[in-house]
C-alpha positions as CSV (number, residue, x, y, z in Angstrom):
1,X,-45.6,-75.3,166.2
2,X,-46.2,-71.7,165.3
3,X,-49.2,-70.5,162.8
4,X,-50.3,-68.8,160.8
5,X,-53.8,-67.0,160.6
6,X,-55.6,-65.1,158.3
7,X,-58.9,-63.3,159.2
8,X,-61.1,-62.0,156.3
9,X,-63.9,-62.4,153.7
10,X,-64.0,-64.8,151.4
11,X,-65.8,-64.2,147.3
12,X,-65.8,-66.0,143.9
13,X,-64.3,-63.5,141.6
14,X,-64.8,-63.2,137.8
15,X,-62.6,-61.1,136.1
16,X,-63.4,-58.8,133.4
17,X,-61.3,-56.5,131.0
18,X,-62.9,-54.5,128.1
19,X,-66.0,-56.2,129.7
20,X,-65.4,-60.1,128.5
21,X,-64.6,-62.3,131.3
22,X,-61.6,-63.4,131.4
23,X,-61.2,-65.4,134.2
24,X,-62.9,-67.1,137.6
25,X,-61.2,-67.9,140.9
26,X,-61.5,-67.9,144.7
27,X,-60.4,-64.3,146.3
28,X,-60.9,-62.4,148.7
29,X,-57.8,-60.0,150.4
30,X,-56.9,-62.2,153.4
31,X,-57.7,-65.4,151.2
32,X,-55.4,-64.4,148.7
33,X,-52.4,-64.0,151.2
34,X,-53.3,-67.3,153.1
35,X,-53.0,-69.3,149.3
36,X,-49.5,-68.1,148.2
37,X,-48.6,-68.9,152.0
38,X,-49.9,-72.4,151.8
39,X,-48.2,-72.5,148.4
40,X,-45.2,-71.8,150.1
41,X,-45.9,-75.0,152.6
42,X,-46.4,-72.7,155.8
43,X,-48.7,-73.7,158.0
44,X,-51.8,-71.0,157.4
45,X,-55.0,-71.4,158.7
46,X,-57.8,-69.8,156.9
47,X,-60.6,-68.0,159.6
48,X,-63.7,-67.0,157.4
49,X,-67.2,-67.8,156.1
50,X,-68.6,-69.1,153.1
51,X,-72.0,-71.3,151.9
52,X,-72.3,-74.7,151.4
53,X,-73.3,-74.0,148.0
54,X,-71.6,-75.3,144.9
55,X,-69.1,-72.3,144.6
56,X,-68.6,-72.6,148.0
57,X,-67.5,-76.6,147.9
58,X,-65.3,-75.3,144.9
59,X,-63.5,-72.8,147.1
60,X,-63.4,-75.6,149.8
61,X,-61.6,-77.9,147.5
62,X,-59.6,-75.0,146.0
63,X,-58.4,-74.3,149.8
64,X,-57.0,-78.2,150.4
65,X,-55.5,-78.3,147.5
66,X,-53.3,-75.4,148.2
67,X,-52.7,-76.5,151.7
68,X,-54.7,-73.9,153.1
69,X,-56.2,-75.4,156.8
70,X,-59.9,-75.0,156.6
71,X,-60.9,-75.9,160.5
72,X,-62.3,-72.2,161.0
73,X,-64.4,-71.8,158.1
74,X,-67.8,-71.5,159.2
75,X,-70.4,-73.2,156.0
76,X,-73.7,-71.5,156.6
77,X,-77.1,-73.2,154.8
78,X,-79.0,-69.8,154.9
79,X,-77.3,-67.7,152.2
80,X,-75.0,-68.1,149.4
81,X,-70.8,-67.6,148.6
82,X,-70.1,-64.1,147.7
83,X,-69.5,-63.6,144.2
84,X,-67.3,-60.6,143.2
85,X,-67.4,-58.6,139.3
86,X,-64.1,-57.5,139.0
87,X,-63.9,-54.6,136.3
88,X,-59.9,-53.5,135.2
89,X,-59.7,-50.2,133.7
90,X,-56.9,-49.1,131.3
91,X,-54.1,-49.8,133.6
92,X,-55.5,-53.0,135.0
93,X,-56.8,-51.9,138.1
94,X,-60.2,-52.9,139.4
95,X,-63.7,-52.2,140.4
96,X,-65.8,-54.1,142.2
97,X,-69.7,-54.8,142.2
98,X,-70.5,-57.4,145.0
99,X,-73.3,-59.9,144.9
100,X,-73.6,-61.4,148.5
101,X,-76.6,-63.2,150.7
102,X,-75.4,-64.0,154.4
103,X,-77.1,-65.6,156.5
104,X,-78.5,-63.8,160.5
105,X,-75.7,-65.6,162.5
106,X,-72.1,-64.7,160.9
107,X,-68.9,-66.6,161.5
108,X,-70.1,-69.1,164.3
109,X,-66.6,-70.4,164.6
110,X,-64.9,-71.6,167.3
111,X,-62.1,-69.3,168.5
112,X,-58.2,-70.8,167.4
113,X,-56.1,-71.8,170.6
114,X,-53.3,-68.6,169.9
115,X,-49.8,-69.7,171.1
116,X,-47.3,-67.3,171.1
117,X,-45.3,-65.2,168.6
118,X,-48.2,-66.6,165.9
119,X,-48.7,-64.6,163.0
120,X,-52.6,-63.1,162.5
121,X,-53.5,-60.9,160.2
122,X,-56.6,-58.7,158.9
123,X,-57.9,-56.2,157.4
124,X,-59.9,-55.1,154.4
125,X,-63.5,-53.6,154.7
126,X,-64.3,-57.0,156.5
127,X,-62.6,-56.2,159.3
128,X,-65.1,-52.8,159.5
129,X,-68.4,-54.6,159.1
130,X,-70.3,-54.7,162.6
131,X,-72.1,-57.7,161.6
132,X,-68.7,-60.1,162.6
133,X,-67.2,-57.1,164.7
134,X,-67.9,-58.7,168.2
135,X,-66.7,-62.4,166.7
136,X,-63.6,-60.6,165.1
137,X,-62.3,-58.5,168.4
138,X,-62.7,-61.9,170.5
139,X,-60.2,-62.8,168.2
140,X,-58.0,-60.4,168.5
141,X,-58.0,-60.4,171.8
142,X,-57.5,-63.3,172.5
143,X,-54.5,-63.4,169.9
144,X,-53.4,-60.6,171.5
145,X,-53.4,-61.6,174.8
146,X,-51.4,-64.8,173.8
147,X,-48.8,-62.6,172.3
148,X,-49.3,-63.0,168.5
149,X,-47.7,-60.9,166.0
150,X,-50.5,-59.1,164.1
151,X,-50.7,-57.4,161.2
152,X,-53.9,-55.0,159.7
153,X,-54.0,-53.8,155.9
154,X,-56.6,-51.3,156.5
155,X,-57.3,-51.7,152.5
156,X,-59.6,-48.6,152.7
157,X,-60.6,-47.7,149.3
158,X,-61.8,-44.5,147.7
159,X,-65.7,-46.1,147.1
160,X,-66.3,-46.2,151.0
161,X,-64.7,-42.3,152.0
162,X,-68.6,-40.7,152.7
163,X,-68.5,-43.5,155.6
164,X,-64.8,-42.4,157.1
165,X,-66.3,-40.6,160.2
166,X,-68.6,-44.0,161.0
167,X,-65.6,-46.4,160.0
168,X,-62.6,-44.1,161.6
169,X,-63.0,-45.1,164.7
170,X,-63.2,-49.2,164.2
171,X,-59.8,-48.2,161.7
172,X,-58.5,-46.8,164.5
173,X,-59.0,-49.5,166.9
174,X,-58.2,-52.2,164.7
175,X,-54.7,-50.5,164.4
176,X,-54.9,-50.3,168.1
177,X,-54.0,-53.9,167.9
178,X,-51.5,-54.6,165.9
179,X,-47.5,-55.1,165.9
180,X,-47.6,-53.8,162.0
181,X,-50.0,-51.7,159.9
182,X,-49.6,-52.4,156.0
183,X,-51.3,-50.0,153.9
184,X,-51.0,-48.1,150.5
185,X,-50.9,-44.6,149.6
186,X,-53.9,-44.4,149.1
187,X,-55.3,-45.7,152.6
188,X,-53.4,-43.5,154.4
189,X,-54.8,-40.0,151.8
190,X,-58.5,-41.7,152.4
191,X,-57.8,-42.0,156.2
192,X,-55.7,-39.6,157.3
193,X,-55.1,-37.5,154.5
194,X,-51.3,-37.8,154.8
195,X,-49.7,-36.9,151.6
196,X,-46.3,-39.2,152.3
197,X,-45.5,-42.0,154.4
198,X,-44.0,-39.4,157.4
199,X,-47.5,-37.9,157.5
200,X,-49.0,-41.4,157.6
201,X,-46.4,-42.7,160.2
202,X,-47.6,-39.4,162.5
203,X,-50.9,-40.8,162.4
204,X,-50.2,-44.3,163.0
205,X,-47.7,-44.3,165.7
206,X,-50.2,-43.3,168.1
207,X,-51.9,-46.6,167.9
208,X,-49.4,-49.1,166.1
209,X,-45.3,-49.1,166.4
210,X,-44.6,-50.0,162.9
211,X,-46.1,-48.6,159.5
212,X,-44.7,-50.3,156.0
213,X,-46.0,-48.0,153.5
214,X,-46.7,-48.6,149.8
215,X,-46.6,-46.4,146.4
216,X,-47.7,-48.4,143.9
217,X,-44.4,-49.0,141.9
218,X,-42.8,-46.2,142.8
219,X,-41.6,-46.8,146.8
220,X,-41.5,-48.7,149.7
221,X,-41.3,-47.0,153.4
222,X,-40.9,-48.4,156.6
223,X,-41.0,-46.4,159.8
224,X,-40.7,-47.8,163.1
225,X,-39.1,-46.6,166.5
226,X,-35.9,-47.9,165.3
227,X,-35.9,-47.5,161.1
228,X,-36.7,-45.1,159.1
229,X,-36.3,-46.3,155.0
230,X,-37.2,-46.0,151.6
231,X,-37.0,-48.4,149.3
232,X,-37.4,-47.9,145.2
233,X,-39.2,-51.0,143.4
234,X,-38.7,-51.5,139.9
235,X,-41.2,-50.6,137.3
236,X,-43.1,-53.7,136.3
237,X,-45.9,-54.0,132.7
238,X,-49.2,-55.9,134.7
239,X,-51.6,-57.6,133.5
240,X,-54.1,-57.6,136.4
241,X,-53.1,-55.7,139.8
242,X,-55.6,-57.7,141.9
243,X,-53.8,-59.4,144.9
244,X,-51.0,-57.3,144.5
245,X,-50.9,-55.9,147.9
246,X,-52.5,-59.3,149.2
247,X,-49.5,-60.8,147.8
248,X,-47.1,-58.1,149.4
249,X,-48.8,-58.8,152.7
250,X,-47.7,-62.6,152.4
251,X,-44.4,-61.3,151.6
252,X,-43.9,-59.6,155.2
253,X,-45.2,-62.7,156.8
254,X,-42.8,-65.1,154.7
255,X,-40.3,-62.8,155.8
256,X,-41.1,-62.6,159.2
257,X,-41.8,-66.5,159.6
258,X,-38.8,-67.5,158.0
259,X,-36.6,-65.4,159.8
260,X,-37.9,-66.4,163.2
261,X,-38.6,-62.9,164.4
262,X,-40.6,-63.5,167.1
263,X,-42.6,-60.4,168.7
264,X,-39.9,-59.1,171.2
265,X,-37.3,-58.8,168.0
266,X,-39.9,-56.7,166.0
267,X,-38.2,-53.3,167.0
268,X,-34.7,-55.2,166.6
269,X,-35.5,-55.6,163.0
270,X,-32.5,-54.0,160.6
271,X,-32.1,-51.4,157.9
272,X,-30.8,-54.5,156.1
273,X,-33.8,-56.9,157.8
274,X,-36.5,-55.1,156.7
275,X,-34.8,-54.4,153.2
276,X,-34.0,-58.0,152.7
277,X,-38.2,-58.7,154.0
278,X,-39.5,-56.5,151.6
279,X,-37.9,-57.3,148.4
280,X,-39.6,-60.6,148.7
281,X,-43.0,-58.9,149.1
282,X,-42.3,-56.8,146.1
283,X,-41.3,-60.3,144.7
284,X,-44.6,-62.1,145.4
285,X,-46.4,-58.7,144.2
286,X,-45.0,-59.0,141.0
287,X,-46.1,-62.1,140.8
288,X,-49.3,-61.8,140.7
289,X,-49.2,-58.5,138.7
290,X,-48.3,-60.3,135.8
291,X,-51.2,-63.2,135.3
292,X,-54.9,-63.0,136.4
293,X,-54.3,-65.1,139.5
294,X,-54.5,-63.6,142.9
295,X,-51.7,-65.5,144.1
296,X,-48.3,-66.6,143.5
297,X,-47.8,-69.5,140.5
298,X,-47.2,-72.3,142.0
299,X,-44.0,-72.4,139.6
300,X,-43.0,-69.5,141.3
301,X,-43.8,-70.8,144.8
302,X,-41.5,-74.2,144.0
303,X,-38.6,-71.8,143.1
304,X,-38.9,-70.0,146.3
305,X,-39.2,-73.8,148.3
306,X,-35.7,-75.0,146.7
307,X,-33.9,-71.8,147.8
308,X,-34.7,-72.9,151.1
């Protein structure tokens, strides 16, 4: 049967706004998306780290519970779960301060048997760290070689730009394999410094086929060798805008998954295709936009089963 994976860091985050927590919960970018996809009921598999600590059994049980496969977790003694201090600002959106303690040996896992038109995906500023580089381009290879759709969210954030010409060149690569980059205005400024989503696509063609670009609320671009479209999202009041993009990364993947598009049809995709695929990602990132949770309610997901 065909999976999906996520690849990506896993943290404890508490919430803050006008510095009072407000709330606790499991995150982490790729975590996030592989949650509303197992809230969905598709079959996600989770590839990460995290201790065997008490917030690190409370993820665990977190990640059952949402039908999130756990088989490539690896639980290290020597360290502790990554907690994350989520500060929002005026317009709810969030700084971070990270509290983390890994142990020597990172993510001692034992590599997934990739079949075919799989779905991986990865990104983030774990997909950049050169401690679980070599682990993370075995897998990509090897989901690569096996002929896996993969997506990267390059997720690169303004806090990190002094280390762009270290970091370019792993970006760079990690585009170098996938099927479809997903990034945000701002990625594409920080990286590229491409003003619009043409500028961005110039740079990202050379390495990837397919570029679905985000502006906040205002827009939604796709460029590929075959489309070329804008879409306008509707202005939405948030309450927390962490996991939005998370969110509209397990949009894409719903999309793609419940469509069948296997990798072959990726440059057969419509006008219409990817219009009807990313109005469900804007769905799922409004979502989230709206509570403190980084995923989907599960009220929300139920709605989405019975239209099935």
């Amino acid at each position: 049967m065909r999976k999906i994976y996520a690849i990506g860091e896993t943290l404890y985050d508490i919430i803050f706004q006008n510095n009072q927590p407000k709330a606790s919960k499991p995150g982490g970018a790729m975590l996030n998306t592989a949650v509303t996809l197992g809230r969905l009921r598709l079959p996600v598999n989770f590839i990460s780290e995290y201790s065997d600590d008490p917030v690190g059994e409370k993820i665990e049980t977190f990640l059952e519970e949402n039908h999130v496969q756990t088989d490539h977790i690896y639980r290290y003694h020597d360290g502790q779960t990554a907690i994350s201090l989520a500060f929002l600002d005026k317009d709810n959106n969030a700084s971070y301060t990270f509290y983390k303690s890994y142990p020597p040996e990172r993510l001692n896992i034992r590599i997934p048997e990739f079949q075919k038109d799989d779905i991986l995906i990865f990104g983030s500023f774990f997909a950049l760290n050169s401690d679980v580089r070599k682990k993370l381009l075995d897998l990509l290879q090897k989901a690569s070689d096996q002929g896996a759709i993969i997506l990267y969210d390059p997720n690169f954030r303004s806090p990190h730009k002094e280390e762009l010409p270290s970091l370019k060149p792993v970006i760079l690569q990690n585009m170098s394999f996938a099927d479809i980059v997903r990034g945000s205005d701002e990625d594409f400024r920080n990286i590229f410094g491409a003003d619009n989503a043409e500028q961005a696509y110039e740079a990202v063609r050379q390495y990837c086929p397919t570029l679905v670009y985000t502006a906040s609320n205002h827009f939604v671009a796709i460029q590929s060798p075959t489309v070329t479209a804008k879409f306008e999202v509707p202005e939405i009041t948030t309450i927390s805008t962490i996991g939005a993009g998370d969110n509209f990364n397990a949009g894409i993947i719903y999309g793609l998954f419940k469509r069948n598009v296997k990798k072959a049809d990726l440059d057969k995709l419509t006008i219409d295709d990817w219009k009807n695929i990313q109005e469900r990602a804007v769905s799922f990132a409004t979502n989230v936009c709206q509570s403190y949770d980084n995923y989907i309610s599960r009220k929300f997901a139920n709605r989405i089963i019975s239209e099935r």
